[in-house]
C-alpha positions in Angstrom: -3.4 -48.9 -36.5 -0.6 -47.0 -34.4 -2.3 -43.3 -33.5 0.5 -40.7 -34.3 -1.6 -37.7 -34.0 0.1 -36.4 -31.1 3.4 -37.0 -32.6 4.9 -33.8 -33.6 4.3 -32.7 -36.9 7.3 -32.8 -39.7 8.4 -29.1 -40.6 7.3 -29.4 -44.0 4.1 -30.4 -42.7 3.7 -28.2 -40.6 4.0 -25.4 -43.0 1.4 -27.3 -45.3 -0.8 -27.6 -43.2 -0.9 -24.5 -40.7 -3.5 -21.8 -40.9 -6.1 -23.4 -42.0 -9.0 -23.4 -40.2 -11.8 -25.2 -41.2 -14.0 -22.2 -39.8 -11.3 -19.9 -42.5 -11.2 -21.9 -45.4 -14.6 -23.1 -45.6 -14.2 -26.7 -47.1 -11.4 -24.4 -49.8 -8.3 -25.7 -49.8 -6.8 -21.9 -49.2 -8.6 -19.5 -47.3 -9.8 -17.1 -49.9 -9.5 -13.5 -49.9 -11.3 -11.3 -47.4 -11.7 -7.9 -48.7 -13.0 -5.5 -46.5 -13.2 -2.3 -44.2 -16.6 -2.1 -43.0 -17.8 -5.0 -41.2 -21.7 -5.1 -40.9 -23.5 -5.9 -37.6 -26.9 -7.0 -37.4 -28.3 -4.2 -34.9 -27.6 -1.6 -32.6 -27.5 -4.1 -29.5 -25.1 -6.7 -31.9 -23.2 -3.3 -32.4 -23.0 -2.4 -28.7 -22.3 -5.8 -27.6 -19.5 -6.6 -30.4 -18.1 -3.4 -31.4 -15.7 -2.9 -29.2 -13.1 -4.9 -26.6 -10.9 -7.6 -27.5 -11.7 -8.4 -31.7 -9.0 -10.8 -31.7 -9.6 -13.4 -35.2 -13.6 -11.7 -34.5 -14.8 -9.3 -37.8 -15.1 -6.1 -36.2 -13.1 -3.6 -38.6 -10.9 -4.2 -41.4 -8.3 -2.7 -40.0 -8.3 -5.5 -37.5 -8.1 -7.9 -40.3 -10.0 -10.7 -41.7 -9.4 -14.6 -42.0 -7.5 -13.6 -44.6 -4.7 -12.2 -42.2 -5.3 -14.3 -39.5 -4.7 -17.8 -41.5 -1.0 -16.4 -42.2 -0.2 -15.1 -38.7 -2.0 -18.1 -37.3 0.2 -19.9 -39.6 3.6 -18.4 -38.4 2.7 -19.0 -35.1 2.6 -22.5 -35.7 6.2 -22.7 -36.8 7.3 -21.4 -33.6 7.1 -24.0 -30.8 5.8 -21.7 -27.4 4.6 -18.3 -29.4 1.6 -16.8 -28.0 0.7 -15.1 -31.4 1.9 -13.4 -34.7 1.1 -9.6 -35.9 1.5 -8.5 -39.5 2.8 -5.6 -41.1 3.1 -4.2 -44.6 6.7 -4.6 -44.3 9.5 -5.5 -42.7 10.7 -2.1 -41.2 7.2 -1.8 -40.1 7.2 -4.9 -38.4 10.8 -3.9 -36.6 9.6 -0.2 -35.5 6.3 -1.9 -34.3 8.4 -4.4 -32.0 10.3 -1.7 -30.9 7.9 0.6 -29.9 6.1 -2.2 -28.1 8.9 -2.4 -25.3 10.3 1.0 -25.4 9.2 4.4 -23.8 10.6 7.5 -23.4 13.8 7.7 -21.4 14.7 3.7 -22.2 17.8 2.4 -23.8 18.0 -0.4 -26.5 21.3 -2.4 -27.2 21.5 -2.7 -31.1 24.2 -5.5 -32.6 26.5 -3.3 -34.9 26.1 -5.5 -37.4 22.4 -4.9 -38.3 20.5 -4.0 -41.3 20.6 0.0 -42.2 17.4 0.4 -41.7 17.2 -1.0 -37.9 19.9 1.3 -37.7 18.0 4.5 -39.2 14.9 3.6 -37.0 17.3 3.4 -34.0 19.1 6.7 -34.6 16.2 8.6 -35.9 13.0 7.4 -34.9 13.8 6.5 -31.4 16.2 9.0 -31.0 13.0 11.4 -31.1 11.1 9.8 -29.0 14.0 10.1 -26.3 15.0 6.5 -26.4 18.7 6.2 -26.0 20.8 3.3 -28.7 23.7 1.5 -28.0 25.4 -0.8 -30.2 27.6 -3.6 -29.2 29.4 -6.1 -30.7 28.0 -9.2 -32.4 30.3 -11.5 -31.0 29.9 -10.4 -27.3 28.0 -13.1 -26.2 27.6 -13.0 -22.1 29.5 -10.0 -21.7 26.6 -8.2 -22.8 25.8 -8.3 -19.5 28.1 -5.7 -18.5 26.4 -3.2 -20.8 22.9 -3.8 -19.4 22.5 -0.2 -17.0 19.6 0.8 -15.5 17.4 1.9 -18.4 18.4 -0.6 -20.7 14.7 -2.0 -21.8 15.7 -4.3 -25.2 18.2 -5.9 -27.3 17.9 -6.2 -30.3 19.9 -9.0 -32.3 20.6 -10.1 -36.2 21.8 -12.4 -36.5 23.7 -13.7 -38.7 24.2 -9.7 -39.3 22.9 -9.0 -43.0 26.3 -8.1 -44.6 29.3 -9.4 -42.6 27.2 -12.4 -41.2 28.5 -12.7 -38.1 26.7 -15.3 -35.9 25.8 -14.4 -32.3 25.9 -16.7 -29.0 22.2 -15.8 -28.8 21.3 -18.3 -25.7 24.3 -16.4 -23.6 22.6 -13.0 -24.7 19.4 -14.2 -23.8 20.5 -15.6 -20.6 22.1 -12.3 -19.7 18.9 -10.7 -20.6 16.3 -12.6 -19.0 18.5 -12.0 -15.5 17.4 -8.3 -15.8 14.4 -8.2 -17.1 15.2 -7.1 -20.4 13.3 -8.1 -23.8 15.5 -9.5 -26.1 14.0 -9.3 -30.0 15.6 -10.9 -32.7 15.6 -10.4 -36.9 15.4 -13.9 -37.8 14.8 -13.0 -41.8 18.2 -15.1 -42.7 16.9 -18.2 -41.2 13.1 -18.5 -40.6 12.0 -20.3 -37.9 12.4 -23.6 -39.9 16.1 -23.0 -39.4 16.4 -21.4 -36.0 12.9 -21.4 -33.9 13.6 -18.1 -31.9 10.8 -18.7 -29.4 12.1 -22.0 -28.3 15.6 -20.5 -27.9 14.3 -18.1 -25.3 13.4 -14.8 -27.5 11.3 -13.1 -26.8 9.7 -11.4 -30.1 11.2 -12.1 -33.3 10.6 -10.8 -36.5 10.7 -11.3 -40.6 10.4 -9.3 -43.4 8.1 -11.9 -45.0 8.9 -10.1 -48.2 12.2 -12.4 -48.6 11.7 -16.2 -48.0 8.1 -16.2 -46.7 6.4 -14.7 -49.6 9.1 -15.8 -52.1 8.5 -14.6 -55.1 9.8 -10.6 -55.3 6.2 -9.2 -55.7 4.9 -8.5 -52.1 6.3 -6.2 -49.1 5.3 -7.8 -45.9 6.7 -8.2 -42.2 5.9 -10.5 -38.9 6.4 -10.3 -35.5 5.6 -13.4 -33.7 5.7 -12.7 -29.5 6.9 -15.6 -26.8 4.6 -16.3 -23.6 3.0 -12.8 -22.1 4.6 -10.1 -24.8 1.4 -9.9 -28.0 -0.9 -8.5 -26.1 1.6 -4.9 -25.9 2.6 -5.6 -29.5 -0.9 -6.1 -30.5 -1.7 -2.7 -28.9 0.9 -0.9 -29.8 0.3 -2.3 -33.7 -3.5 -1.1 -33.6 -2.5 2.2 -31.8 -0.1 2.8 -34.7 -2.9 1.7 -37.5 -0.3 -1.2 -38.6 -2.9 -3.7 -41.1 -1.1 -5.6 -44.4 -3.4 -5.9 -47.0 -5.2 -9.1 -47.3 -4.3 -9.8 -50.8 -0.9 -9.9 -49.7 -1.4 -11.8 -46.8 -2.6 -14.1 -49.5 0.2 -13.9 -51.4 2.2 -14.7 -48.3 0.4 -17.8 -47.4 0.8 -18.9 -51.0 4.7 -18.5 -50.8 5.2 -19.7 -47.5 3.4 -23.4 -48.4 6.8 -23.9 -51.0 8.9 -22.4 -48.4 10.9 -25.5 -46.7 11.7 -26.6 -50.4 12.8 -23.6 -51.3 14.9 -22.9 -48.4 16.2 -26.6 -49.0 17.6 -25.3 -52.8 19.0 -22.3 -51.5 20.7 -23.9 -48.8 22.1 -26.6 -51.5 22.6 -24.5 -53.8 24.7 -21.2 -51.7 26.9 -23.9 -50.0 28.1 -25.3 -53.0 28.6 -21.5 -54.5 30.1 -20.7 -51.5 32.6 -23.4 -51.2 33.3 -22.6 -55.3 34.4 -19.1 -54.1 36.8 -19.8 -51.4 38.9 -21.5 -54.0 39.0 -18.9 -56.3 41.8 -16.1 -57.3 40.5 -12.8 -56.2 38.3 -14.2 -53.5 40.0 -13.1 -50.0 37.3 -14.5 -47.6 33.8 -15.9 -47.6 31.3 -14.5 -45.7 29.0 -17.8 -44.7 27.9 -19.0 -41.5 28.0 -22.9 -42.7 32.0 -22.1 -43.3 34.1 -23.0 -40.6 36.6 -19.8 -40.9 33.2 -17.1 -40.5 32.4 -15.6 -37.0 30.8 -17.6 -34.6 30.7 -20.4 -36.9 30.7 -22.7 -33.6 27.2 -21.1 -32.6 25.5 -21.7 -35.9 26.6 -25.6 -35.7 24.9 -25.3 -32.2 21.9 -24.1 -32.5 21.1 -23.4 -36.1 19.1 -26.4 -38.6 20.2 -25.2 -41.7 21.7 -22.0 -43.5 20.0 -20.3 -46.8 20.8 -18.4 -49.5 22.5 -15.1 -48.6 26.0 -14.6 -47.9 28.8 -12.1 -48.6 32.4 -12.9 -50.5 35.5 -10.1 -49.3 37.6 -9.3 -52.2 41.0 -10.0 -52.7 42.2 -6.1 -53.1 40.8 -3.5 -55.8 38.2 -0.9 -55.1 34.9 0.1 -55.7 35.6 0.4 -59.6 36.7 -3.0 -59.5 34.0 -4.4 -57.5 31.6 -2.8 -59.7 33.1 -4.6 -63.0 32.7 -7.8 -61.4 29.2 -6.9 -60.5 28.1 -6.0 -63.8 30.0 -9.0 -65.8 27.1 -11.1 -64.3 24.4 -12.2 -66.6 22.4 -14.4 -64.3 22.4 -12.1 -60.9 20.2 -8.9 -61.0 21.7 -5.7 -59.2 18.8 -4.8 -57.0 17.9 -4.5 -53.4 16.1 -7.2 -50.3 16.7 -11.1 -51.2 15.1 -14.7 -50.6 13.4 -14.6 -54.1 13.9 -17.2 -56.5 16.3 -15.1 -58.4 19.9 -14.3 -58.0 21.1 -11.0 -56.5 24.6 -9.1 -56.0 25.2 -5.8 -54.5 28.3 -3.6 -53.2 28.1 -4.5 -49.7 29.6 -1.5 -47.3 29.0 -2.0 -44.1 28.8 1.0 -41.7 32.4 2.5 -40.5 33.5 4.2 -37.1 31.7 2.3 -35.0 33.3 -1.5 -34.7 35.6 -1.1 -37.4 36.5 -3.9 -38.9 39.3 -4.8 -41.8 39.0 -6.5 -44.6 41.4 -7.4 -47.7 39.1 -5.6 -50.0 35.5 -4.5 -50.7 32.4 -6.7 -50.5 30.0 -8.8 -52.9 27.0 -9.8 -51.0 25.4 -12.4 -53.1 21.9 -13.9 -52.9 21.8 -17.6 -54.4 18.3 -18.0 -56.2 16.5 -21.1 -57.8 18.5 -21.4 -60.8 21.2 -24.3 -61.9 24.1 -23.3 -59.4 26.7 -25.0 -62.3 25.2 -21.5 -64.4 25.8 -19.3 -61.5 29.7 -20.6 -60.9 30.0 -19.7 -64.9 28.9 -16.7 -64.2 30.6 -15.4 -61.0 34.0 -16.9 -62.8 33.5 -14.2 -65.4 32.6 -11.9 -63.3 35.7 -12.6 -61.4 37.9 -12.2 -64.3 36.5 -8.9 -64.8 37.6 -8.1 -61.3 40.8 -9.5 -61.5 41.4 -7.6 -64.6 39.9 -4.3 -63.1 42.4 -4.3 -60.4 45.4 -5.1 -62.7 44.9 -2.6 -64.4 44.8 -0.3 -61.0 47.8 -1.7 -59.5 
């Protein structure tokens, strides 16, 4: 018999098997669910001796979380090739201001990709902004010549990518390149892919994050967020997440680890699936442009053929003309795509997409459909989106 077992494990395996300690799951094929705040020692002198100091995957408080937690962040881990370890929050957000906060201090500036989720924007602007840490934003498609905006206090850089509504791609080994040279900590939102499409840690980042709530957990019932760290970066994020009293509940942790067993064949459909959507829609009257990183014609389309193993299911269609009126007849023509916020659930999604002005402007031929592609028979979703389309088409006519 040939012996395999150091070959490396299959991604798909890898997320099958991950997390589960035999010390965790106690002969259960899932690790069950650890409930608890107070953790019980057996005297003062077990107290004394174990109360206290480094309670990493050790009961001590449930605040510091139980194997419960620690089989899902163990698990994450895993799936990046190199990371030291994995922290989770109750959500994404959480996750990003927890990164954040681990690198910066008062007086420090972070570069910010203009094409990032609102939110990162609102923690930049706000939240740091109080704490005296200075934001700059750059352009996603800068690639090495972010060097040249790296000063003196510049601390982090924080990349989406592909960005979450225009889906830009970034040259992120030329970015990380640049940053390494200085000293800088590059941190990535690597939500879109997961690191079964692009393993961040192996590519040089530093910490990257998720909002588990999409494609991790699956299933639009739980909020939850990640940060995995590269070599010599958990311990501060560790720190920093315990200063700030950062613990996800361990039922959803559960949840979590349930989801993220299905998650390579999931992606696998919504990959499928969005691509053949996608291609659908650049043939259609109305469509102006299609906003997907597997398309040759998006923005740094030549990076995600480099160094990205797949795409999934969120992209963004530009419309040929109308306005918002229009955009929202086409929006609610559809019967099979819910109008709601986040994504990577097995149900479809569309929303106005309007990314921020004044900064990078950028022109397009008419408002934006971001679309999420779910589990369902894409041959129902093209019926759909044509109908919707018609709606558009006849929105706008009657505008013109």
């Amino acid at each position: 018999m040939t012996d395999d077992s150091h070959k490396p494990l299959g991604d798909s395996t890898r997320i099958v098997t991950a997390g589960r300690r035999p010390e965790w799951t106690q002969g259960i094929v899932n690790t069950p669910v650890w409930r608890a705040s107070t953790i019980l020692y057996d005297s003062v002198e077990d107290l004394r001796r174990n109360g206290h100091g480094d309670s990493h995957h050790r009961l001590y408080y449930g605040r510091r979380g139980t194997p419960t937690q620690w089989s899902l962040a163990d698990a994450l881990t895993g799936l990046e090739p190199g990371a030291e370890g994995t922290f989770l929050y109750p959500s994404g957000v959480a996750a990003l201001a927890a990164a954040l906060l681990s690198v910066l201090s008062q007086g420090d500036e972070l570069l910010l990709v203009d094409s990032a989720y609102d939110p990162t924007r609102g923690i930049a602007d706000k939240l740091l902004k109080r704490f005296g840490i200075a934001t700059r934003y750059y352009d996603p498609m800068i690639g090495a010549g972010i060097a040249d905006l790296i000063g003196d206090r510049t601390r982090a850089i924080l990349l989406e990518s592909p960005g979450s509504l225009t889906f830009e791609v970034q040259d992120i080994p030329a970015i990380v390149a640049a940053a390494k040279a200085r000293g800088v900590t590059t941190i990535l939102d690597n939500t879109w892919a997961t690191p079964l499409f692009f393993p961040a840690i192996e590519h040089g980042i530093d910490l990257t994050m998720m909002a588990c709530t999409k494609y991790v957990v699956g299933h639009s019932d739980v909020m939850l967020g990640s940060v995995t760290a590269g070599p010599g970066q958990f311990a501060a994020l560790r720190d920093t997440s315990h200063q700030l009293g950062q613990v996800a509940s361990p039922d959803d942790c559960w949840l979590g680890s349930r989801g993220l067993r299905t998650m390579a064949v999931r992606l696998a459909q919504h990959q499928s699936s969005a691509l053949t959507i996608a291609r659908w829609l650049k043939e259609q009257d109305g469509v102006a442009a299609v906003l997907h990183p597997a398309l040759p014609d998006c923005p740094g389309h030549e990076f995600f053929v480099r160094d990205f193993k797949g795409s999934s299911g969120l992209f963004s269609i530009v419309l040929d003309g109308g306005d918002d009126a229009a955009r929202a007849a086409l929006i609610d023509a559809l019967t099979h795509f819910g109008i709601g916020f986040s994504w990577g659930g097995f149900e479809s999604l569309a929303i106005p997409a309007d990314p921020p002005a004044g900064r990078r402007p950028r022109r397009f031929a008419g408002p934006l459909v971001r679309l999420q592609i779910g589990l369902e028979d894409p041959a129902d979703l093209i019926a759909d989106l044509d109908a919707g389309l018609s709606a558009f088409r006849a929105a706008r006519g009657a505008r013109r």
